[in-house]
C-alpha positions in Angstrom: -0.5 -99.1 -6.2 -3.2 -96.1 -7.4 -5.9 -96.0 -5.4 -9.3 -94.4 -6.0 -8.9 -91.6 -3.5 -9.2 -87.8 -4.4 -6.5 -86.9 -2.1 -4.0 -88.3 -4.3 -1.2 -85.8 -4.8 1.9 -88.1 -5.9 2.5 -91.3 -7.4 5.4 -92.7 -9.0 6.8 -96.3 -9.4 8.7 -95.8 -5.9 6.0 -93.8 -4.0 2.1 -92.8 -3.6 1.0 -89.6 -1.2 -2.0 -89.2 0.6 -3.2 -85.8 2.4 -6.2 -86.7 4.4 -7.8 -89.3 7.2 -5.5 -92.1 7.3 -9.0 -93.7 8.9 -10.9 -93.2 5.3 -7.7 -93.7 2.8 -7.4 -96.8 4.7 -10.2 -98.4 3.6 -9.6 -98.1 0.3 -6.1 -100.1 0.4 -6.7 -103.6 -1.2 -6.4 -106.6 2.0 -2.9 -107.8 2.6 -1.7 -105.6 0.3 1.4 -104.0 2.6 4.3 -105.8 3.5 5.6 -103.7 6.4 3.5 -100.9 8.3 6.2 -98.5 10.3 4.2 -95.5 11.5 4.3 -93.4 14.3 0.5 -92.3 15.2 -0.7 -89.5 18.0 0.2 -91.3 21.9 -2.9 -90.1 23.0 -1.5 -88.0 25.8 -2.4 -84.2 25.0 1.3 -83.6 24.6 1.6 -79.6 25.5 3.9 -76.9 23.3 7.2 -76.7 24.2 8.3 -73.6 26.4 8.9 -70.2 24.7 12.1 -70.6 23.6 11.2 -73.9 22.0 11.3 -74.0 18.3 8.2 -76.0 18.5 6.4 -73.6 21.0 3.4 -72.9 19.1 2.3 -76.8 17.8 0.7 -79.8 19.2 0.2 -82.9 17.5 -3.3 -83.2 15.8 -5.6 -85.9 17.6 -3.0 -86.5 20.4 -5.9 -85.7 22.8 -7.7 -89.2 22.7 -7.4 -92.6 21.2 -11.0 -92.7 20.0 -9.3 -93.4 16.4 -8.0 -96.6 18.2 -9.8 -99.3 17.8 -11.2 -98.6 14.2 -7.5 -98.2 12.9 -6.6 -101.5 14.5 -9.3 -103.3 11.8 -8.0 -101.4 9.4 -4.3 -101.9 10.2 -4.2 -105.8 10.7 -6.8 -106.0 7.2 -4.2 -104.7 4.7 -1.1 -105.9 6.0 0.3 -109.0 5.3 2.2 -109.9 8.5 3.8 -107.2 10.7 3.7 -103.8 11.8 5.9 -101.4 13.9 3.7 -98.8 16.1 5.5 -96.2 17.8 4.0 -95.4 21.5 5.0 -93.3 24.4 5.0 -95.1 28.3 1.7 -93.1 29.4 -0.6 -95.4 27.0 1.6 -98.5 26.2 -1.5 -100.6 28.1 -3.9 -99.4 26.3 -2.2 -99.7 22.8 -1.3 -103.0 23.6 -4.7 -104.0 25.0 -6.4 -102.9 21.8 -3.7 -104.5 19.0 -3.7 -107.9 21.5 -7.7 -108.1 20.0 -6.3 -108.6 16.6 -2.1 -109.1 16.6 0.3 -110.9 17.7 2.0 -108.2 20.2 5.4 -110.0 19.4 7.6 -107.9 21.1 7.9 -103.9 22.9 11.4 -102.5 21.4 12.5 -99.3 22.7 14.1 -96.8 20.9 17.0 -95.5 22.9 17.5 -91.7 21.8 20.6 -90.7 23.8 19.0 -87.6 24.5 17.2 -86.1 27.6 14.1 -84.9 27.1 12.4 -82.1 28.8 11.5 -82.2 32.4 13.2 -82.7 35.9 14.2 -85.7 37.9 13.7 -88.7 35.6 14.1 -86.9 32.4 12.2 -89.4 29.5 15.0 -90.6 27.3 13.2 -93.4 25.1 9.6 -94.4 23.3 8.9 -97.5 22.4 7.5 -99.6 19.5 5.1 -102.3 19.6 6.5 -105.0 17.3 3.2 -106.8 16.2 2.3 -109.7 13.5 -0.3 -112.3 12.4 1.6 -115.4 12.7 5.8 -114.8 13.4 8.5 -112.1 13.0 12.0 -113.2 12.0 14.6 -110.2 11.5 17.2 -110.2 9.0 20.1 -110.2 11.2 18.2 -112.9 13.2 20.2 -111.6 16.6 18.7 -108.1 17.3 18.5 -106.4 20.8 15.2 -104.8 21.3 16.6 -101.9 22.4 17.4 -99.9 19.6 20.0 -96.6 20.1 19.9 -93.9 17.4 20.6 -90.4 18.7 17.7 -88.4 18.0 18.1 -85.1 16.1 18.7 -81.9 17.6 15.7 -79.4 17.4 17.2 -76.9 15.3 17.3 -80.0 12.3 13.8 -81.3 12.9 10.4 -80.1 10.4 8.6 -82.0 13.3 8.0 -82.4 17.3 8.0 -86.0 17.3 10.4 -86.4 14.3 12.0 -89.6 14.5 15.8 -89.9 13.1 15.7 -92.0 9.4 18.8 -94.0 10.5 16.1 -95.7 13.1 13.6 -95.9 10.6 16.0 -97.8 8.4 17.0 -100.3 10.9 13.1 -101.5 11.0 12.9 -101.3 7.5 15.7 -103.2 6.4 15.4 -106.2 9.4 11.3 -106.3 8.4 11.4 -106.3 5.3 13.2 -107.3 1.4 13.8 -105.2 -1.3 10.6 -103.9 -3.6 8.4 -104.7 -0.2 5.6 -101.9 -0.2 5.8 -99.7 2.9 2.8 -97.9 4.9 3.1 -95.1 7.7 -0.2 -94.1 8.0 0.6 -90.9 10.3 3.4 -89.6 7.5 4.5 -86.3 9.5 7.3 -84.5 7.8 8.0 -87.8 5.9 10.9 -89.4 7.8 9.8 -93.2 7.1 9.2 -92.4 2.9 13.0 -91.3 2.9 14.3 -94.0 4.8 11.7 -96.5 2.6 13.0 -95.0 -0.8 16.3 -95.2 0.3 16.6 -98.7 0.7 14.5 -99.8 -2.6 11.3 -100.0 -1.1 8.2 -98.6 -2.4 6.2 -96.1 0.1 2.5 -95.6 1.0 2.3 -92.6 3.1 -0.6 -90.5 4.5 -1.2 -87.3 6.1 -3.9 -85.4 7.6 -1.6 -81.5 8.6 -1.2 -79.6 4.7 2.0 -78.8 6.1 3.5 -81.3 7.0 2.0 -83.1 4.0 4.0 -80.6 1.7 7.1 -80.8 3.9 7.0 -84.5 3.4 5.9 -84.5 -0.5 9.3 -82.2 -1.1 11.8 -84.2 1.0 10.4 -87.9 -0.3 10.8 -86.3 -3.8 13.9 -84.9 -3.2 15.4 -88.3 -1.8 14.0 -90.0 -4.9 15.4 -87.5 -7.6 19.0 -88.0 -6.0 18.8 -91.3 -5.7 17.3 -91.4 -9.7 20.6 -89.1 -10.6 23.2 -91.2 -8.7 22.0 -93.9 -10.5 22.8 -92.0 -13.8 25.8 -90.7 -13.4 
C-alpha cells in the first residue's frame, strides 16, 4: 500500500513508515483497507518521568495529557479497518475509551495484559493494562479457547527504547489469533516499533506511524533490521 503522504520514509513489500500525525496520515488510508489495527495510543493520564535514577527520567509520552484526539481518531479507526482492532488503555480512562469506541464498535471484550512485573508506586503496585478488543460485526480467535487475560513478562528497563514499550511476544499473540498470514497490519502510535517486528515476523505486512523523530528512527532501524534477517534466513 503507497500512500500519497510526504512523510513517507520506508516502503517495501512487507512494510510502509510514517513520521507524522497519525490523525492526518489517517485519512489518507483507503476504507477497509486494514485487516487488524494493534496500537497502543497516549492513556490520556499526564503520565510523569520516572524518578532520577530511572532510565526514562527525562521523557513523557507526547499528547498523554488529554484525549482531545479521541473522538476524531475513533472515525478514522473504525473507517479503514475491516473488522477489528486491539487498543491498548491504562485503568484511569478505560470509561472514557470505551464510552467513545461504544459510538462506533463493537467493544467485544477488555483483555488485560498480565505483565508479571510491579510497577512503581506503594500499596497496590499496578501490575497490568488492558486492551479493548473491538469489531464491527464478531471476533473469532484462532485458538477459538483464549483467556482474556494475557501474561507476558514485560521487559526490564535496561532492554526498553521506550516507557510504555510493550514486549513483541504479547504483540504476537494478538497478531497471530486476529489475524492470517499476508493480513496488513496498522499501529497508528508506532513508538519504538515493537508491533512492526512482531507483524514482520509472522508474515504480515505493517502500516506504522509515528509522530517523536526518535522514536520514528528507533523503529525504522529495528523493523528493518527484523526484515533483513528474516530476508537472509530465508536464503541461506
Amino acid at each position: 500500500m503507497e500512500l500519497n503522504n510526504k512523510n513517507v520514509s520506508t516502503h517495501t513489500h512487507t512494510h510502509t513508515l510514517y513520521k507524522g500525525d497519525c490523525l492526518e496520515i489517517m485519512k489518507d488510508i483507503p476504507d477497509g483497507s486494514v485487516d487488524l489495527v494493534v496500537t497502543d495510543p497516549p492513556y490520556g493520564i499526564d503520565l510523569k518521568p520516572q524518578r532520577e535514577n530511572g532510565k526514562f527520567k527525562n521523557t513523557k509520552v507526547k499528547n498523554d495529557d488529554n484525549l482531545k484526539w479521541l473522538p476524531i481518531f475513533t472515525e478514522e479507526l473504525y473507517r479503514i479497518t475491516k473488522n477489528v482492532a486491539c487498543v491498548f488503555c491504562g485503568w484511569q480512562n478505560i470509561d472514557k475509551f470505551k464510552m467513545e469506541f461504544e459510538k462506533r464498535f463493537i467493544v467485544k471484550n477488555i483483555l488485560i495484559w498480565n505483565k508479571d512485573w510491579f510497577g512503581m508506586g506503594n500499596n497496590y503496585r499496578p501490575n497490568y493494562e488492558l486492551i479493548l478488543l473491538l469489531c464491527k460485526t464478531n471476533v473469532k480467535t484462532k485458538s477459538n479457547n483464549k483467556s482474556n487475560i494475557l501474561t507476558y513478562r514485560r521487559k526490564s528497563p535496561q532492554k526498553m527504547t521506550h516507557s510504555c514499550e510493550k514486549p513483541v511476544i504479547l504483540l504476537e499473540d494478538l497478531i497471530t489469533e486476529l489475524s492470517n498470514e499476508n493480513d496488513t497490519i496498522l499501529d497508528t502510535f508506532m513508538g519504538t516499533g515493537s508491533c512492526g517486528e512482531a507483524t514482520i515476523r509472522n508474515n504480515r505486512k505493517f502500516i506504522g506511524i509515528e509522530l517523536d523523530d526518535t522514536y520514528f528512527e528507533i523503529a525504522k532501524n529495528r523493523i528493518e533490521d527484523t526484515y533483513n534477517e528474516l530476508n537472509n534466513t530465508e536464503t541461506i
